[in-house]
mmCIF file of the N, C-alpha and C atoms, coordinates in Angstrom:
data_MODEL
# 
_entry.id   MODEL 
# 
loop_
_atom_site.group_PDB 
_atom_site.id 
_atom_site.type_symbol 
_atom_site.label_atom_id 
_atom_site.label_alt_id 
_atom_site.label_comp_id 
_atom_site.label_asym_id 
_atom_site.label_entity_id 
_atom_site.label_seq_id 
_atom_site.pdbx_PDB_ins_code 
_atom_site.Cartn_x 
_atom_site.Cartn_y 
_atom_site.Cartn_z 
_atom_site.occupancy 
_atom_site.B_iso_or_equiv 
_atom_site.pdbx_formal_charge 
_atom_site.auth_seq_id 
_atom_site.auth_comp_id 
_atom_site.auth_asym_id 
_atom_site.auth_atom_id 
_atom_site.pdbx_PDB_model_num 
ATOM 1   N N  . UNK A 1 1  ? -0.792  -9.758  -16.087 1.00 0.00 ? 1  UNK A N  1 
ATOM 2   C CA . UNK A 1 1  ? -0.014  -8.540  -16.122 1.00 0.00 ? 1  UNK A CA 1 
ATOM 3   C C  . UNK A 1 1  ? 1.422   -8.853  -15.704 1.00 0.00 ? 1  UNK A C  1 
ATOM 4   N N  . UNK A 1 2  ? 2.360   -8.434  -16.632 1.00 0.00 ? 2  UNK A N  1 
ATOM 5   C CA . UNK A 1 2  ? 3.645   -8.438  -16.233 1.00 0.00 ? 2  UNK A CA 1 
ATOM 6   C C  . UNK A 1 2  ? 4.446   -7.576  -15.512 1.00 0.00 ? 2  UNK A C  1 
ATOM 7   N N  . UNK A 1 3  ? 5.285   -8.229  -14.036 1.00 0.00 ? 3  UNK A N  1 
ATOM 8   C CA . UNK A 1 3  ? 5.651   -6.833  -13.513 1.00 0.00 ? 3  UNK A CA 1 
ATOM 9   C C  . UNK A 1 3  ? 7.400   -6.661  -13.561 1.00 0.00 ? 3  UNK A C  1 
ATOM 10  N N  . UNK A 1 4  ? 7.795   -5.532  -14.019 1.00 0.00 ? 4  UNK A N  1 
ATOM 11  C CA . UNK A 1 4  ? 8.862   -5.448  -14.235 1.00 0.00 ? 4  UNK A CA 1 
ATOM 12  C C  . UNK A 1 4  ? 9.832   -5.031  -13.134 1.00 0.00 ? 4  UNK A C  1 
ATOM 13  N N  . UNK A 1 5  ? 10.898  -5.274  -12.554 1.00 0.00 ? 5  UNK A N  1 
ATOM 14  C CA . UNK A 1 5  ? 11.480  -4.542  -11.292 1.00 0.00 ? 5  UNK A CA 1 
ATOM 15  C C  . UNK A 1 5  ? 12.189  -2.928  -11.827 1.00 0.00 ? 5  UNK A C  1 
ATOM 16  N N  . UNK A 1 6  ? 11.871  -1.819  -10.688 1.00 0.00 ? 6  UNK A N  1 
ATOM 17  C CA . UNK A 1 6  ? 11.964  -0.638  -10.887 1.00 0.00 ? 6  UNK A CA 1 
ATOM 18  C C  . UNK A 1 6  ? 13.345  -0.100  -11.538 1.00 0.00 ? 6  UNK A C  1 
ATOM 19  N N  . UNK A 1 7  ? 14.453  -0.974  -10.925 1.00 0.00 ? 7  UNK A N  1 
ATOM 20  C CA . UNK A 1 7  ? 15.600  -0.639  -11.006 1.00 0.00 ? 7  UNK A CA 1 
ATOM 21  C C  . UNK A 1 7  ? 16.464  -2.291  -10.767 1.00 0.00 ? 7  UNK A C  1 
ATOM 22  N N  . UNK A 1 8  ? 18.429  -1.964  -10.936 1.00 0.00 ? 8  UNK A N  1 
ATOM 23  C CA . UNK A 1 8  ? 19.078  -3.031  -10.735 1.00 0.00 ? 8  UNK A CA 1 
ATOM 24  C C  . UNK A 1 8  ? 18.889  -3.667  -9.707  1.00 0.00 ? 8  UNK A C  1 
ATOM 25  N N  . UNK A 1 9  ? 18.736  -2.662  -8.363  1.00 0.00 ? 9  UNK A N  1 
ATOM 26  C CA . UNK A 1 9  ? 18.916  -3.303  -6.995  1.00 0.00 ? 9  UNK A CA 1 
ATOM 27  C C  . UNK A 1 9  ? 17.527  -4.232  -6.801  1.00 0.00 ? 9  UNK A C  1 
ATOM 28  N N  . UNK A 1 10 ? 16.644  -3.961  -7.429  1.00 0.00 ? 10 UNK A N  1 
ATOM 29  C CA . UNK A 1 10 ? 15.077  -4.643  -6.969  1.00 0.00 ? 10 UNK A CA 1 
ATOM 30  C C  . UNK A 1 10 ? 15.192  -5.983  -8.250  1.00 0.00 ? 10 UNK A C  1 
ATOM 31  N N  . UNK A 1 11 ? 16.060  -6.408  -9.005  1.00 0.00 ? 11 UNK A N  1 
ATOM 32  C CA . UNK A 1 11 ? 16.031  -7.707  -9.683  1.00 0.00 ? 11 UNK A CA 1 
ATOM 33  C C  . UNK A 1 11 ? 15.051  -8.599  -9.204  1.00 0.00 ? 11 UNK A C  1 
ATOM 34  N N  . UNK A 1 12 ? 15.429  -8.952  -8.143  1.00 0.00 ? 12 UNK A N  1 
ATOM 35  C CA . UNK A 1 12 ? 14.746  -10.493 -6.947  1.00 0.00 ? 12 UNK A CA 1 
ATOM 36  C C  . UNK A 1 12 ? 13.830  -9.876  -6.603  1.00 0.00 ? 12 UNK A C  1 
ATOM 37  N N  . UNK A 1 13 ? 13.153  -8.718  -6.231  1.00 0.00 ? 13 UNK A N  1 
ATOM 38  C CA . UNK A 1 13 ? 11.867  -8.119  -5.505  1.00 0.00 ? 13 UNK A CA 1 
ATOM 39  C C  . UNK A 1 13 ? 11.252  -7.528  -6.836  1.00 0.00 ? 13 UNK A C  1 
ATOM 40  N N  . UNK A 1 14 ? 10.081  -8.042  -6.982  1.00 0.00 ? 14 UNK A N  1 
ATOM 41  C CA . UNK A 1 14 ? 9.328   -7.299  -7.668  1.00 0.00 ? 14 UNK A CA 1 
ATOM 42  C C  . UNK A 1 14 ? 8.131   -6.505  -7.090  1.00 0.00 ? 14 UNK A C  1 
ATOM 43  N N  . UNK A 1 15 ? 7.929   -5.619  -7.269  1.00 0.00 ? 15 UNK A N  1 
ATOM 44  C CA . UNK A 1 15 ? 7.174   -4.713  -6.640  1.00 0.00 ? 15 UNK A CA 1 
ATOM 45  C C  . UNK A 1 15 ? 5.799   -4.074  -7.564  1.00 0.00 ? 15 UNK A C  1 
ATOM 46  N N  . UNK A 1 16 ? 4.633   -4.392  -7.321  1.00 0.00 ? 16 UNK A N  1 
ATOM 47  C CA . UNK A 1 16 ? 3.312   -3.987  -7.789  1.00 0.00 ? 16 UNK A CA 1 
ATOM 48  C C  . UNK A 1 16 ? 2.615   -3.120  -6.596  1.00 0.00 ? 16 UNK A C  1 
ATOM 49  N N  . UNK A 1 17 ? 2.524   -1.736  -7.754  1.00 0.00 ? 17 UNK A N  1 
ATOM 50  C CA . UNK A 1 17 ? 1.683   -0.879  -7.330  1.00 0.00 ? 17 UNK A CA 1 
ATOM 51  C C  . UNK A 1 17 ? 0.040   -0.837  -7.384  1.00 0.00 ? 17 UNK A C  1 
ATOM 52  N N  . UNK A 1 18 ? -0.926  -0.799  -6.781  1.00 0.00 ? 18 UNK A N  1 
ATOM 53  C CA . UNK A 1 18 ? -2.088  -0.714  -6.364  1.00 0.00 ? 18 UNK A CA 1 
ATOM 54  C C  . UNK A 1 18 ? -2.904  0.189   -6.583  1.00 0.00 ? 18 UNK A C  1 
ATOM 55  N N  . UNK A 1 19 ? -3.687  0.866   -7.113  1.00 0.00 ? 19 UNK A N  1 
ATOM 56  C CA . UNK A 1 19 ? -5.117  2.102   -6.935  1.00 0.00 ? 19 UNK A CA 1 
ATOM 57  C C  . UNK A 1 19 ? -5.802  1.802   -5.630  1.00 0.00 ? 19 UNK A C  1 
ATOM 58  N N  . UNK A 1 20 ? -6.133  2.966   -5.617  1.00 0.00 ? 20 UNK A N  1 
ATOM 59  C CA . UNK A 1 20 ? -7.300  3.541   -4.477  1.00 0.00 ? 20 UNK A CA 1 
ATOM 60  C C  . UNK A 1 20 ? -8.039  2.206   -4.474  1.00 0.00 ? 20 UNK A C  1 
ATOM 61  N N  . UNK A 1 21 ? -9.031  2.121   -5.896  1.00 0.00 ? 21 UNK A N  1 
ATOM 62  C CA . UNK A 1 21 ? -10.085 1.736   -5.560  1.00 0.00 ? 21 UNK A CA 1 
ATOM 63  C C  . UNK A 1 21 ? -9.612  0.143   -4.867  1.00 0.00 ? 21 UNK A C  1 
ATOM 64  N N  . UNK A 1 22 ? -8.531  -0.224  -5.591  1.00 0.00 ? 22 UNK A N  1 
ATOM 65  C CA . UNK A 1 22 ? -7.695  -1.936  -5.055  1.00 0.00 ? 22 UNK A CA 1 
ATOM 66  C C  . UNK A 1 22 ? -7.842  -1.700  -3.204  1.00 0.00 ? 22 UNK A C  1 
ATOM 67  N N  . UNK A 1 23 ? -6.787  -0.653  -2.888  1.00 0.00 ? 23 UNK A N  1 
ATOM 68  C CA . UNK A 1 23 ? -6.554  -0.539  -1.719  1.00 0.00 ? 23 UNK A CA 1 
ATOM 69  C C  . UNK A 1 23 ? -8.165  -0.285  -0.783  1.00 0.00 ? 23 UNK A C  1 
ATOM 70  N N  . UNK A 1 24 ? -9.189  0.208   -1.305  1.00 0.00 ? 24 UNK A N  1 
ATOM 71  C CA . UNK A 1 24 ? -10.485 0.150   -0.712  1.00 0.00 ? 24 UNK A CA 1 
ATOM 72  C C  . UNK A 1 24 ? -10.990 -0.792  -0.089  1.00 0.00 ? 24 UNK A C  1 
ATOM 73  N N  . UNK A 1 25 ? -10.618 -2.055  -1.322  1.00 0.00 ? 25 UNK A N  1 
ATOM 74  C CA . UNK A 1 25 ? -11.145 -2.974  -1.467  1.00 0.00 ? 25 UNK A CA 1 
ATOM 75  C C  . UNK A 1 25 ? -10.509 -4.266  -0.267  1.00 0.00 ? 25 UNK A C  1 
ATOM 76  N N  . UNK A 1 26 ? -9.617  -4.091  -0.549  1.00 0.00 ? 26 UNK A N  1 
ATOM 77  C CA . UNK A 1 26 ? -8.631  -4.726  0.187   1.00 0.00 ? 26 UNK A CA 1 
ATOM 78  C C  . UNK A 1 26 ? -8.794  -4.891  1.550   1.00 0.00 ? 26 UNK A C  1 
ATOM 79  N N  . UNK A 1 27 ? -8.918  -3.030  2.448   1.00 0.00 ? 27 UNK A N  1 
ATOM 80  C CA . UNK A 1 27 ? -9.269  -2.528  3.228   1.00 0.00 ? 27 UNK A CA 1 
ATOM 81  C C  . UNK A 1 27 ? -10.706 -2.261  3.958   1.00 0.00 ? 27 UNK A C  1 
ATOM 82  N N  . UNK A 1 28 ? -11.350 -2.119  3.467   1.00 0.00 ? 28 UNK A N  1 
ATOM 83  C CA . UNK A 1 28 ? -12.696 -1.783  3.487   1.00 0.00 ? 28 UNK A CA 1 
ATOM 84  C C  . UNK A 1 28 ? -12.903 -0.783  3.991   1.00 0.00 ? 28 UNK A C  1 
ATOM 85  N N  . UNK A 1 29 ? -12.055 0.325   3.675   1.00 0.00 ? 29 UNK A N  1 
ATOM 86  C CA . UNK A 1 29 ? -11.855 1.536   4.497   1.00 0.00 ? 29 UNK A CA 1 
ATOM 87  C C  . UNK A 1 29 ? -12.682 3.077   2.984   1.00 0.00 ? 29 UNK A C  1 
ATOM 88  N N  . UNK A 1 30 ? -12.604 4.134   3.287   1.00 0.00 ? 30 UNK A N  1 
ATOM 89  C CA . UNK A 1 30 ? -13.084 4.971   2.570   1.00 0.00 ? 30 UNK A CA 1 
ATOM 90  C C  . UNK A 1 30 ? -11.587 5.811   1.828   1.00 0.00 ? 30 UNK A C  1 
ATOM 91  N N  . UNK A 1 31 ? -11.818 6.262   0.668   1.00 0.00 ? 31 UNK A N  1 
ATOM 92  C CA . UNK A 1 31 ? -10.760 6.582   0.200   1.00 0.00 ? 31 UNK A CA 1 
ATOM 93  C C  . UNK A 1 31 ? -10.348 8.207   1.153   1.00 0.00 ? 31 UNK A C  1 
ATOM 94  N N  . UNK A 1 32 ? -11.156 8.636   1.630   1.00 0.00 ? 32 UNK A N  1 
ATOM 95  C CA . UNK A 1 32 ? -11.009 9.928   3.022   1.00 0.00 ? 32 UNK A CA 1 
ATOM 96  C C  . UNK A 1 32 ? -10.040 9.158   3.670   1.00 0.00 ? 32 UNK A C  1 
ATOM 97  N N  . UNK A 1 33 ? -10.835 8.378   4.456   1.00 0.00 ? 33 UNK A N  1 
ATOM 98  C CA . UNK A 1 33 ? -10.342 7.762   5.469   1.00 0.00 ? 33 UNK A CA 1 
ATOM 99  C C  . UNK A 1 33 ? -8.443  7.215   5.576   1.00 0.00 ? 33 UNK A C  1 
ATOM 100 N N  . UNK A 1 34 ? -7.925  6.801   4.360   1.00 0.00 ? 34 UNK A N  1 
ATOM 101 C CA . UNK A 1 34 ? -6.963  6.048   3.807   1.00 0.00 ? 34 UNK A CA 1 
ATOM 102 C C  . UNK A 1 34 ? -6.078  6.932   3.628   1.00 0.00 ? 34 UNK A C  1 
ATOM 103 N N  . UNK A 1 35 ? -6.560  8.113   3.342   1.00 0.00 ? 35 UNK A N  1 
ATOM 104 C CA . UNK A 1 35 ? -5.171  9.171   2.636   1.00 0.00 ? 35 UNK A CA 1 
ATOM 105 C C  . UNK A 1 35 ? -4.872  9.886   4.354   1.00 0.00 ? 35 UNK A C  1 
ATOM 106 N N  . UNK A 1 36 ? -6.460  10.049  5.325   1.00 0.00 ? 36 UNK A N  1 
ATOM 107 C CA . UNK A 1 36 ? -6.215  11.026  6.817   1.00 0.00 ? 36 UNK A CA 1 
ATOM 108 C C  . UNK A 1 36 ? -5.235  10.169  7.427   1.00 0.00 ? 36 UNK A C  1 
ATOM 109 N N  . UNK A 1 37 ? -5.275  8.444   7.480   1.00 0.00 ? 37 UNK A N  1 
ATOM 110 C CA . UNK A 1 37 ? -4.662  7.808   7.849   1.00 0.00 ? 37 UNK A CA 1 
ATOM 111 C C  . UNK A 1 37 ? -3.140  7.476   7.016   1.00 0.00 ? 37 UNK A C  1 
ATOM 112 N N  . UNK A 1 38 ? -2.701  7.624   6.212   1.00 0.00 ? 38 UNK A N  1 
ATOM 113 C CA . UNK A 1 38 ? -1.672  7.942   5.594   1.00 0.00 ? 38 UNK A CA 1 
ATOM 114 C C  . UNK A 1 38 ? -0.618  9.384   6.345   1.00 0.00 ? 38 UNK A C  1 
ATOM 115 N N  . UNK A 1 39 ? -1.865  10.215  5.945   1.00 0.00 ? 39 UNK A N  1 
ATOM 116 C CA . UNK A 1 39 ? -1.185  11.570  6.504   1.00 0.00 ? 39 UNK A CA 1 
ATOM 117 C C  . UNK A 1 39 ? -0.726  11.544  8.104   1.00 0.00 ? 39 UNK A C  1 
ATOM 118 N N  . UNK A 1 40 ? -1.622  10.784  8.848   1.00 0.00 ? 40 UNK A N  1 
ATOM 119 C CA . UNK A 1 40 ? -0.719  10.864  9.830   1.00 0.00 ? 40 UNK A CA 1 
ATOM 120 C C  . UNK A 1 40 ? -0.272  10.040  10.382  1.00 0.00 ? 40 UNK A C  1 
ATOM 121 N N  . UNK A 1 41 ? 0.498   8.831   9.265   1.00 0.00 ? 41 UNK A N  1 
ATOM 122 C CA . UNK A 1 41 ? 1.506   8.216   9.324   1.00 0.00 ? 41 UNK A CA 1 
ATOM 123 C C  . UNK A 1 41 ? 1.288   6.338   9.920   1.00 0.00 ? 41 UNK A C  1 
ATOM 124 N N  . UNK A 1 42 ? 0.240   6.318   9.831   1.00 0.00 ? 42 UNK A N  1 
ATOM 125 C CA . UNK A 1 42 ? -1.034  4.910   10.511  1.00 0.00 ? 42 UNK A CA 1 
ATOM 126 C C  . UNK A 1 42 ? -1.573  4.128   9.202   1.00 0.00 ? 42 UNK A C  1 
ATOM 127 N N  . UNK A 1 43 ? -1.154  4.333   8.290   1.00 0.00 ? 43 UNK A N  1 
ATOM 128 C CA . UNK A 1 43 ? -1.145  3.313   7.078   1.00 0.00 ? 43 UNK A CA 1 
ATOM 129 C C  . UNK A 1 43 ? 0.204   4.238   5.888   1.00 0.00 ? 43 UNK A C  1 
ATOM 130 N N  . UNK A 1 44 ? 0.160   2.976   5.049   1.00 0.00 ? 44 UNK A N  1 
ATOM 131 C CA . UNK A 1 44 ? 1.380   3.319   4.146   1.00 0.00 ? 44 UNK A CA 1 
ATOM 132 C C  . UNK A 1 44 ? 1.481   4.489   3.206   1.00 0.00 ? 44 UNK A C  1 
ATOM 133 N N  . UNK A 1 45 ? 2.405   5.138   2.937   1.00 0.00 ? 45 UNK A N  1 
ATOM 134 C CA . UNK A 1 45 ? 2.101   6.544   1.936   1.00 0.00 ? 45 UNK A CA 1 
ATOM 135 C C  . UNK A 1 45 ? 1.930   6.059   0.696   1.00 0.00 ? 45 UNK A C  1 
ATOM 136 N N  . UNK A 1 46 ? 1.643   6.972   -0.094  1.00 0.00 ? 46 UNK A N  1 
ATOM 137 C CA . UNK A 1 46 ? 1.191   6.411   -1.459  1.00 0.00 ? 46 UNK A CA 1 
ATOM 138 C C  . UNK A 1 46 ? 2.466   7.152   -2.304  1.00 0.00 ? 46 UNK A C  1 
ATOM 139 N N  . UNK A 1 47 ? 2.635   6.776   -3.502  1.00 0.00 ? 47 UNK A N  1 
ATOM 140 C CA . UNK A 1 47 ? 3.386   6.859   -4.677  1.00 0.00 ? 47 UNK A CA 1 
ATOM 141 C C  . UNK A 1 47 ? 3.116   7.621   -5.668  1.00 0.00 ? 47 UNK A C  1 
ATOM 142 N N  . UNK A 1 48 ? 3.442   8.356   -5.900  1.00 0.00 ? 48 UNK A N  1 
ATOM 143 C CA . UNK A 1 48 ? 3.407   9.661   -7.043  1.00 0.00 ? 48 UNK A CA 1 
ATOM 144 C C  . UNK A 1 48 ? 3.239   8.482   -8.267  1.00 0.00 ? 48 UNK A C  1 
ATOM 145 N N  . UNK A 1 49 ? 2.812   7.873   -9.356  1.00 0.00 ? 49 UNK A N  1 
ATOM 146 C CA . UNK A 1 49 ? 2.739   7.681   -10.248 1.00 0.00 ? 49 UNK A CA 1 
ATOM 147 C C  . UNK A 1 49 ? 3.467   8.566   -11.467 1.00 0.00 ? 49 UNK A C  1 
ATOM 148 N N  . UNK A 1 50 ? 3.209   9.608   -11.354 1.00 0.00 ? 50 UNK A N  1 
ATOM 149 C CA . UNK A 1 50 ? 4.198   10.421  -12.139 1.00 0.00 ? 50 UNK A CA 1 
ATOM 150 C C  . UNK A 1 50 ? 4.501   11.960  -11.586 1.00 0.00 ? 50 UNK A C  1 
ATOM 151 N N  . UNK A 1 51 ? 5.486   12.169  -10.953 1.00 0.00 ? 51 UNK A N  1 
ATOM 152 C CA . UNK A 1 51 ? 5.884   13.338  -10.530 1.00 0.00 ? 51 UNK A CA 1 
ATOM 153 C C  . UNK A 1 51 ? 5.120   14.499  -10.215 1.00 0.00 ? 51 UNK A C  1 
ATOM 154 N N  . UNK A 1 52 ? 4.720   14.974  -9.879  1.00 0.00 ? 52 UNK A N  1 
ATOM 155 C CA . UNK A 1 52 ? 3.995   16.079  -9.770  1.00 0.00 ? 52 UNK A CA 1 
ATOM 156 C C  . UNK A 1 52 ? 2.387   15.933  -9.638  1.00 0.00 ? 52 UNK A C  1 
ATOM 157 N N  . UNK A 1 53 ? 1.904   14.793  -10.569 1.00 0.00 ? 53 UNK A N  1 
ATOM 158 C CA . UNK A 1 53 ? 0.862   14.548  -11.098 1.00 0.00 ? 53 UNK A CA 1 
ATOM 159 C C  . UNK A 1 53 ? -0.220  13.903  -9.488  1.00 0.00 ? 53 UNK A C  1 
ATOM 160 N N  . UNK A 1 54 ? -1.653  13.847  -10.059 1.00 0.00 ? 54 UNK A N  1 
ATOM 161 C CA . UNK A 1 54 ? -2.389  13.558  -8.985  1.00 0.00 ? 54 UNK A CA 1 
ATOM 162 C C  . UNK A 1 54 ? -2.595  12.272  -9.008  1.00 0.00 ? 54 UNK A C  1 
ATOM 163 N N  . UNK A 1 55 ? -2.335  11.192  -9.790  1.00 0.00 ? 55 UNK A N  1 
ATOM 164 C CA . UNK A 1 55 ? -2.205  9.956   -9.845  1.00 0.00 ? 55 UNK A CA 1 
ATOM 165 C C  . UNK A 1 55 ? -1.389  9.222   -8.910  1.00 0.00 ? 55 UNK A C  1 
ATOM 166 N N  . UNK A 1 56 ? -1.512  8.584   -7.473  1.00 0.00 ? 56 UNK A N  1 
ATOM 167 C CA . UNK A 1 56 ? -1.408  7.893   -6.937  1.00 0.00 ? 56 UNK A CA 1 
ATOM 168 C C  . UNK A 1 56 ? -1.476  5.961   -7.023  1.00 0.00 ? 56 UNK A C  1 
ATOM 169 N N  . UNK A 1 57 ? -0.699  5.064   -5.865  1.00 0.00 ? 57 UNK A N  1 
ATOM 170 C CA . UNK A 1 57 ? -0.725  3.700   -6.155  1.00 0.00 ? 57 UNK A CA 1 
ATOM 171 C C  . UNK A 1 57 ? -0.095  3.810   -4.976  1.00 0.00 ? 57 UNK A C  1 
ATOM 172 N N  . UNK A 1 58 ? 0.018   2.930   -4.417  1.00 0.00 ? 58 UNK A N  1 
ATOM 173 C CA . UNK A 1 58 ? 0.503   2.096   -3.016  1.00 0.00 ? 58 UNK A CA 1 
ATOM 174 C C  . UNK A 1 58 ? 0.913   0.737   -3.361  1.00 0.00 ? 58 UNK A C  1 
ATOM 175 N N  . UNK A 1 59 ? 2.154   0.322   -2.340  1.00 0.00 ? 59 UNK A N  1 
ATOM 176 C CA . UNK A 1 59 ? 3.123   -0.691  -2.804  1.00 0.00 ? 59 UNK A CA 1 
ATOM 177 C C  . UNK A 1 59 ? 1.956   -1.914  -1.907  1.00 0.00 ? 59 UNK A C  1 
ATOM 178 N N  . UNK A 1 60 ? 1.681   -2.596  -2.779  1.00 0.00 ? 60 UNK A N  1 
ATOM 179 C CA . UNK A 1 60 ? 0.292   -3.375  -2.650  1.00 0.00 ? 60 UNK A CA 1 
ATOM 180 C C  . UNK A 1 60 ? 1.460   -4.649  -1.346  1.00 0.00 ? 60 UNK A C  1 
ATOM 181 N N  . UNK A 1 61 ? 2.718   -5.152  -0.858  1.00 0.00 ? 61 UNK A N  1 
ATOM 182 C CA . UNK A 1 61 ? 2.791   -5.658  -0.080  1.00 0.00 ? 61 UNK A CA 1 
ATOM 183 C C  . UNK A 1 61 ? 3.133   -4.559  0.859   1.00 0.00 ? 61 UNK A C  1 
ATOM 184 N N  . UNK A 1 62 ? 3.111   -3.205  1.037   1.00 0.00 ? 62 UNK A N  1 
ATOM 185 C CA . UNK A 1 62 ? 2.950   -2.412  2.141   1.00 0.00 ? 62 UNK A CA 1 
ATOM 186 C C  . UNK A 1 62 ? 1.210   -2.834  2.894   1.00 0.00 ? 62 UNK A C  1 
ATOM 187 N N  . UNK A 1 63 ? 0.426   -2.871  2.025   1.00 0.00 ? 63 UNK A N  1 
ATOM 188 C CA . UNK A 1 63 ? -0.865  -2.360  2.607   1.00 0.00 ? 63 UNK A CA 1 
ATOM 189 C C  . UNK A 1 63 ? -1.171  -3.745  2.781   1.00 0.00 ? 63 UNK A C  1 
ATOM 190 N N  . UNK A 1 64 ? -0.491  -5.207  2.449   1.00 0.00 ? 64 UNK A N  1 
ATOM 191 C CA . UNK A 1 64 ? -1.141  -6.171  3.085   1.00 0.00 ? 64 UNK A CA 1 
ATOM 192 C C  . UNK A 1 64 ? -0.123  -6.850  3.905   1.00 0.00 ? 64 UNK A C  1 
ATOM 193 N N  . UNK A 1 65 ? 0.715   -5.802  4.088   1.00 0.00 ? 65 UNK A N  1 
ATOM 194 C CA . UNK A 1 65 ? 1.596   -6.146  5.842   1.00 0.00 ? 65 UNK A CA 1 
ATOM 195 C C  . UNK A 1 65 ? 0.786   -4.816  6.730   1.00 0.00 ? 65 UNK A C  1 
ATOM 196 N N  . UNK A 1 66 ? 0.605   -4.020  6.444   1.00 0.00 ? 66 UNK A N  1 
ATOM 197 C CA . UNK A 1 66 ? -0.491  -3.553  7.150   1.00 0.00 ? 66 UNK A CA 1 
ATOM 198 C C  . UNK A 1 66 ? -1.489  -4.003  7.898   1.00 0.00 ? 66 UNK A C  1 
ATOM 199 N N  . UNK A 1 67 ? -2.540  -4.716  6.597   1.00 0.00 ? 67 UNK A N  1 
ATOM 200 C CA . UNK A 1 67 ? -3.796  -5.780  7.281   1.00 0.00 ? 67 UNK A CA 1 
ATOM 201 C C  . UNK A 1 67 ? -3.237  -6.697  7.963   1.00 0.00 ? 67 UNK A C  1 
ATOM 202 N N  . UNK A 1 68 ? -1.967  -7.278  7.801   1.00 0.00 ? 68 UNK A N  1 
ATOM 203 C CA . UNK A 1 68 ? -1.232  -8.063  8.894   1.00 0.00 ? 68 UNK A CA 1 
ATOM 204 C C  . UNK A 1 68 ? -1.363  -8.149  10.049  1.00 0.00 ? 68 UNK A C  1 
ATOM 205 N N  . UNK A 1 69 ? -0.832  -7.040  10.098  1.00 0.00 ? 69 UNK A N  1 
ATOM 206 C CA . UNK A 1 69 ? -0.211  -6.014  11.672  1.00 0.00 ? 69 UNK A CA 1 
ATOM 207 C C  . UNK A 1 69 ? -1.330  -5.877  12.493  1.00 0.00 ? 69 UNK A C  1 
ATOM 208 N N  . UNK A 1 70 ? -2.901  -5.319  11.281  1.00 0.00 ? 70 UNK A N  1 
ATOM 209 C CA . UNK A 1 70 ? -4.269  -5.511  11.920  1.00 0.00 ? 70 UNK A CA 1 
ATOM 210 C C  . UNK A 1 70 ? -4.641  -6.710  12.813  1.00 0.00 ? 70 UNK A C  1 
ATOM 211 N N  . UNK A 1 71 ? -4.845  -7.372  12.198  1.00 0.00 ? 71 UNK A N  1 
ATOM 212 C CA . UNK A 1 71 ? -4.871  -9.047  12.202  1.00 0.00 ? 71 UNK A CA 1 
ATOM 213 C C  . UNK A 1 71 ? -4.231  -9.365  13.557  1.00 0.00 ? 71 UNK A C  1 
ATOM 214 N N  . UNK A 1 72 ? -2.783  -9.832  13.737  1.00 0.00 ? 72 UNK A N  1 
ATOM 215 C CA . UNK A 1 72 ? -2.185  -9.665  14.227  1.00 0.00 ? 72 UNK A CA 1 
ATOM 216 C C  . UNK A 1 72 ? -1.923  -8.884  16.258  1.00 0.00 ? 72 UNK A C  1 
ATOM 217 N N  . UNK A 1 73 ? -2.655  -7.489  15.801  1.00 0.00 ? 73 UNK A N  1 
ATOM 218 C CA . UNK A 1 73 ? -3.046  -6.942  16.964  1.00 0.00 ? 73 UNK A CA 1 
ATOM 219 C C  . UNK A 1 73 ? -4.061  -7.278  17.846  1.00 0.00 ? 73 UNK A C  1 
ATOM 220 N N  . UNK A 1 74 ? -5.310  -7.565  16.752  1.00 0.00 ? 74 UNK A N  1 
ATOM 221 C CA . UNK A 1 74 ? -6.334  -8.508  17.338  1.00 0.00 ? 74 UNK A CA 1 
ATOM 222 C C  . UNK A 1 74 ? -6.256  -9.563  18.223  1.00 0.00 ? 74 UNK A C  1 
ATOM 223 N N  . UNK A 1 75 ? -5.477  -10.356 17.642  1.00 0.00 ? 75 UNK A N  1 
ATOM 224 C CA . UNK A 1 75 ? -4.875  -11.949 18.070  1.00 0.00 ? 75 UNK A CA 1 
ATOM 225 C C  . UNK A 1 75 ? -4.125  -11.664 18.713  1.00 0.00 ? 75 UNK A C  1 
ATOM 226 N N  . UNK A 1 76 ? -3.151  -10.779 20.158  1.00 0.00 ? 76 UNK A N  1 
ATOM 227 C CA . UNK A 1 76 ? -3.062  -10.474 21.082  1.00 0.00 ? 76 UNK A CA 1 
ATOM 228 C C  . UNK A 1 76 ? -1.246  -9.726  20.415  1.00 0.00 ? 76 UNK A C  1 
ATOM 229 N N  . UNK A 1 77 ? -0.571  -9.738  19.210  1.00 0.00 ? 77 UNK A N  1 
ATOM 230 C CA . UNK A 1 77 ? 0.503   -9.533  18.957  1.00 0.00 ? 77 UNK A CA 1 
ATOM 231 C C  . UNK A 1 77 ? 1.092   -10.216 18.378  1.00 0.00 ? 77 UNK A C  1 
ATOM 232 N N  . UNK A 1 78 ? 0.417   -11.598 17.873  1.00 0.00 ? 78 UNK A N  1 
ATOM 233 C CA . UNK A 1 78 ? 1.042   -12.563 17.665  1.00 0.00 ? 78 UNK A CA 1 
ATOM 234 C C  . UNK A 1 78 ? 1.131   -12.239 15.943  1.00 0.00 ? 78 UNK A C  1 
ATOM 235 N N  . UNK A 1 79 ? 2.063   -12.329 14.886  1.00 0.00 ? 79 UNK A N  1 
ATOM 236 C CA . UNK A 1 79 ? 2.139   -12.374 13.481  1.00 0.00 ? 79 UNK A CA 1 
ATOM 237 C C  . UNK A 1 79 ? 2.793   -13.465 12.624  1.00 0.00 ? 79 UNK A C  1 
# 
């Protein structure tokens, strides 16, 4: 799959968006669980896919600097 950058400023960053079921997977968390934790601000928000619409994606290196941070906390702070 080819990923294209969104705009001029993101040239050098390319950025791939994610589904639920990716981010599940990733996570091992419940798709409940992911959006309560979203909402109050303890994992990454998700991305309108198209305006208005109910189609969601998450910026797939948000949610695995996330599991990072998990990781990370475990292992006393260290990243």
């Amino acid at each position: 799959m080819r990923h294209v950058p969104i705009d001029a400023e993101c040239k050098t960053k390319q950025i791939k968006l994610i589904r639920m079921h990716v981010v599940s997977e990733h996570t091992g968390l419940s798709k409940s669980y992911i959006y309560q934790l979203a909402a109050s601000g303890k994992f990454p928000q998700p991305v309108e896919l198209i305006p208005g619409g109910k189609a969601k994606g998450w910026v797939e290196s948000e949610v695995l600097s996330w599991l990072e941070a998990r990781v990370a906390e475990r292992d006393g702070g260290e990243k």
